[in-house]
C-alpha positions as protocol buffer text, in pm:
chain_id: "A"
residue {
  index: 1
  type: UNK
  ca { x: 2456 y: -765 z: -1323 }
}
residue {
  index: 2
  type: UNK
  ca { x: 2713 y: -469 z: -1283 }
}
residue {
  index: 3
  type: UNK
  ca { x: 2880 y: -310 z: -1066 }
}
residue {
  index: 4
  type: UNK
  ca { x: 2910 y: 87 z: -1122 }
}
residue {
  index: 5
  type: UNK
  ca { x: 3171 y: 247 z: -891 }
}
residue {
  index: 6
  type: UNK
  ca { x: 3127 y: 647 z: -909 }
}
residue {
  index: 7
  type: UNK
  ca { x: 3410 y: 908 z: -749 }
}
residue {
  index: 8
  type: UNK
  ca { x: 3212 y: 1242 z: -777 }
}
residue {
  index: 9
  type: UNK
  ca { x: 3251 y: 1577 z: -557 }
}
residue {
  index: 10
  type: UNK
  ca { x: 3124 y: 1557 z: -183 }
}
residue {
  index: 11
  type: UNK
  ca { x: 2923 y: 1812 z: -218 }
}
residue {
  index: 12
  type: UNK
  ca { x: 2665 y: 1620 z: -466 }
}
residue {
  index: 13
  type: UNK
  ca { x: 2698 y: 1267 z: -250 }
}
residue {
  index: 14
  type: UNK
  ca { x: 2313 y: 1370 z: -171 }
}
residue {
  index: 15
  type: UNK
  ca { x: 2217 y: 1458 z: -496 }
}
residue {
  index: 16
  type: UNK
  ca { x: 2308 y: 1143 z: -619 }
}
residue {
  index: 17
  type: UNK
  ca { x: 2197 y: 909 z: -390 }
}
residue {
  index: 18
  type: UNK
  ca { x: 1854 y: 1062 z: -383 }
}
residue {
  index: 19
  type: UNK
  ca { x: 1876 y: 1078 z: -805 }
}
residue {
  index: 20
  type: UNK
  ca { x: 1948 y: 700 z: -769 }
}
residue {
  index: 21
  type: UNK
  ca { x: 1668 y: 585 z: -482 }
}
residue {
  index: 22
  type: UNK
  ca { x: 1434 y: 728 z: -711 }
}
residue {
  index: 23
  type: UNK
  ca { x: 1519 y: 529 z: -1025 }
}
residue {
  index: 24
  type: UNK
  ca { x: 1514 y: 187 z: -811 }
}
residue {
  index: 25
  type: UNK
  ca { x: 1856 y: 132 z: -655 }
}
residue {
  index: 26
  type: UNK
  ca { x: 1818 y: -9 z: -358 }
}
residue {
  index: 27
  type: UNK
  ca { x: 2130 y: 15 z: -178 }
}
residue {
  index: 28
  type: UNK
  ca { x: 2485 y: 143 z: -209 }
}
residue {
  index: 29
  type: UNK
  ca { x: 2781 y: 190 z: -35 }
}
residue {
  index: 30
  type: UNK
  ca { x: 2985 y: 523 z: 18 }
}
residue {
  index: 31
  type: UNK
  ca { x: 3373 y: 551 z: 84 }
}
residue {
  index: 32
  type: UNK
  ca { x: 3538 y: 877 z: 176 }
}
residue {
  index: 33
  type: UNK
  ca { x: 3849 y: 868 z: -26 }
}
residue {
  index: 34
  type: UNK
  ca { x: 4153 y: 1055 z: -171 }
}
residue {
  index: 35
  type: UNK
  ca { x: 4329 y: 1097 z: -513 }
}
residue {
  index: 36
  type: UNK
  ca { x: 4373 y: 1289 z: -813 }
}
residue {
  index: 37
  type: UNK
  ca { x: 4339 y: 1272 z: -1190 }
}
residue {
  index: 38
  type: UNK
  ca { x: 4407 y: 1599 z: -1406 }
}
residue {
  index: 39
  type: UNK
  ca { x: 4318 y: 1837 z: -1134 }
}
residue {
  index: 40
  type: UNK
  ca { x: 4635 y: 1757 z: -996 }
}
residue {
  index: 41
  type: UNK
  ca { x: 4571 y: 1869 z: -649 }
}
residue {
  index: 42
  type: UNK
  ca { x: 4550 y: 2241 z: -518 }
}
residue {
  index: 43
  type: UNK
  ca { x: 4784 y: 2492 z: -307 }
}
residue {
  index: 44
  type: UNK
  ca { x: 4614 y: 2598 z: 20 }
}
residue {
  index: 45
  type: UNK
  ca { x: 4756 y: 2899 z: 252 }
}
residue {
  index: 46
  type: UNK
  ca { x: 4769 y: 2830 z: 600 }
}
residue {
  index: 47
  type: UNK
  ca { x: 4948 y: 3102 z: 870 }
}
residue {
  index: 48
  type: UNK
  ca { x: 5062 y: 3236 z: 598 }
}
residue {
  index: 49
  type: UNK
  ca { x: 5257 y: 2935 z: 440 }
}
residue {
  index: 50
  type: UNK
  ca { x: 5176 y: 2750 z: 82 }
}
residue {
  index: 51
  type: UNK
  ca { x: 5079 y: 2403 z: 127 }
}
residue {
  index: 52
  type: UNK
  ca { x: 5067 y: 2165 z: -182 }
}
residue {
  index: 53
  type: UNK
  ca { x: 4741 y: 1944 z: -145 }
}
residue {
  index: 54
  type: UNK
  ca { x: 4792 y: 1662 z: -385 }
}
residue {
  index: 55
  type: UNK
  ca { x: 4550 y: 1416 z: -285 }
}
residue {
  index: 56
  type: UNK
  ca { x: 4193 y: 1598 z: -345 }
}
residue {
  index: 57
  type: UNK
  ca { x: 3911 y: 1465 z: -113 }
}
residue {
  index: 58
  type: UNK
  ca { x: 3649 y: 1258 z: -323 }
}
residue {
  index: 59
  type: UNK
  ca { x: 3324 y: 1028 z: -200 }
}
residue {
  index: 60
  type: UNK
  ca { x: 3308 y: 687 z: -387 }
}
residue {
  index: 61
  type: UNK
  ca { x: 2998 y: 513 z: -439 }
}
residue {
  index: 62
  type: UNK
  ca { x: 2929 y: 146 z: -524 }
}
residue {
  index: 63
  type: UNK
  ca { x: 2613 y: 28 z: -668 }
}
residue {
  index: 64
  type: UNK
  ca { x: 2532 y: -311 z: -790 }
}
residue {
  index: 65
  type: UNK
  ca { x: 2239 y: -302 z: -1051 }
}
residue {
  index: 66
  type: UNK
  ca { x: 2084 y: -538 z: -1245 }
}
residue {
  index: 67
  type: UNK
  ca { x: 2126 y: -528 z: -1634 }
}
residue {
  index: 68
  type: UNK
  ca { x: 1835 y: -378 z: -1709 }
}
residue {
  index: 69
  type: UNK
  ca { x: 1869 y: -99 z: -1462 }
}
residue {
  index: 70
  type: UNK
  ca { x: 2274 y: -26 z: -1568 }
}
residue {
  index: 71
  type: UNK
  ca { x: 2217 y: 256 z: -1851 }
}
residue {
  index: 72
  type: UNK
  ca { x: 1987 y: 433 z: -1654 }
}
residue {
  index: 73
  type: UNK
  ca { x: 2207 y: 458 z: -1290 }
}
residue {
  index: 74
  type: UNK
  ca { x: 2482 y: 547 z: -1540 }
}
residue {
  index: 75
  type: UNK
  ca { x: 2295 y: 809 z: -1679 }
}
residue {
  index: 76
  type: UNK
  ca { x: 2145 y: 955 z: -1333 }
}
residue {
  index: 77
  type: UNK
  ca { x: 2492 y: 951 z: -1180 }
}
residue {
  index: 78
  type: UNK
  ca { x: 2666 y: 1148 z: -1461 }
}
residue {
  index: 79
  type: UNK
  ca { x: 2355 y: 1402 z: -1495 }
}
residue {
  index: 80
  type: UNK
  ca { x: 2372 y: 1459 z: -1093 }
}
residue {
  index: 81
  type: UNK
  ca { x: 2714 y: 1473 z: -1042 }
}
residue {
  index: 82
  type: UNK
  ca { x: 2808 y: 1709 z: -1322 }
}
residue {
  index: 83
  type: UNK
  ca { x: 2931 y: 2018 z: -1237 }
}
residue {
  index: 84
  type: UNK
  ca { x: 3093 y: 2091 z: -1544 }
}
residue {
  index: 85
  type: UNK
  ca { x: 3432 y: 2176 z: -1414 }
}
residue {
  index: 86
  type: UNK
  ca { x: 3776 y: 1985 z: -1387 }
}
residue {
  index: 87
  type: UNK
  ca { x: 3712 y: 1723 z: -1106 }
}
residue {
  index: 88
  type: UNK
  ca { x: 3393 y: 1625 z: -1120 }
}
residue {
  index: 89
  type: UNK
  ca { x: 3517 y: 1306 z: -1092 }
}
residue {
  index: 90
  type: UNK
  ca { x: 3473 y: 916 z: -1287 }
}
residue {
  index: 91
  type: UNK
  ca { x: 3254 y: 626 z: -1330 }
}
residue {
  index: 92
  type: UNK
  ca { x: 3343 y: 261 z: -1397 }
}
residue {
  index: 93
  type: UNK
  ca { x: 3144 y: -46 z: -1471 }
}
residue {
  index: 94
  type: UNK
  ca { x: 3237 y: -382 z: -1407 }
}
residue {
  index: 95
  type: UNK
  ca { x: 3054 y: -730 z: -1467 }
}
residue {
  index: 96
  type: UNK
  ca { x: 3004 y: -900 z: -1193 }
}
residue {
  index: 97
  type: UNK
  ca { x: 2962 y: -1359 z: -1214 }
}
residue {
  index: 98
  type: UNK
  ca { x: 2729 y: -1369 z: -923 }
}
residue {
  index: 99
  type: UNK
  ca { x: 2604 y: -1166 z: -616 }
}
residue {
  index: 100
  type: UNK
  ca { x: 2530 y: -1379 z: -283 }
}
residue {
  index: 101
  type: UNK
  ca { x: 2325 y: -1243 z: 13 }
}
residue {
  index: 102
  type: UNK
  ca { x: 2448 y: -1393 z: 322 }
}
residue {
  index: 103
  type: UNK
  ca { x: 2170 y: -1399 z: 510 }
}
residue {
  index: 104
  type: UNK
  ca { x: 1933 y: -1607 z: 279 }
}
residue {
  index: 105
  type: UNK
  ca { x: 2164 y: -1747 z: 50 }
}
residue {
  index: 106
  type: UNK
  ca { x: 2013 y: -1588 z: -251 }
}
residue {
  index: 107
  type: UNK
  ca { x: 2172 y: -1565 z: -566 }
}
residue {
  index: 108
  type: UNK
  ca { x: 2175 y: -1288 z: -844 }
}
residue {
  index: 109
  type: UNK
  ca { x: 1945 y: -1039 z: -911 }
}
residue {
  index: 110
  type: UNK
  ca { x: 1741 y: -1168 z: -589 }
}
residue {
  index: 111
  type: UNK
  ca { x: 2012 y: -1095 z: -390 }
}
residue {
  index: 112
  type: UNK
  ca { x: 2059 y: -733 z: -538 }
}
């Protein structure tokens, strides 16, 4: 199993999670967050005054996938959340031991 955490643009959070329901993931979870890579944030103008925005809005999404299923959600995210332009964001993959559901007490990829 792996986990395959995704910070992409808000704008595409749709794209991708409808890209990924219809290549069998089942379930995710979404975090609004903040930070920066080599976009380095942005200067806004408000009344009139510059404003240095470091930390650039981002949506992160966690899947866990079974191993068969990892290249492919790797592939869908990056093809979906492309925009081809500095910030489009980053994906990491992690193995993960063992997944538990808590209601039935299954284990592994029954649990996914």
């Amino acid at each position: 199993m792996r986990k395959i955490e995704a910070i992409i643009k808000p704008f595409k959070l749709d794209e991708v999670k409808d890209a990924l329901n219809k290549i069998g993931v089942q379930g995710m979870t979404v975090t609004e967050v903040k930070g920066f890579g080599r976009q380095k944030g942005h200067v806004e103008l408000y009344r009139g005054a510059e404003y240095d925005i470091t930390f650039v809005p981002k949506i992160k999404i966690e899947v866990v996938v079974s191993e068969s299923l990892t290249e492919k959600a790797i592939e869908t995210i990056e093809a979906t959340a492309k925009t081809g332009k500095v910030g489009d964001g980053k994906i990491f993959i992690s193995k993960l031991d063992d997944v538990i559901r808590i209601r039935t007490g299954e284990k592994g990829d029954m649990a996914i």
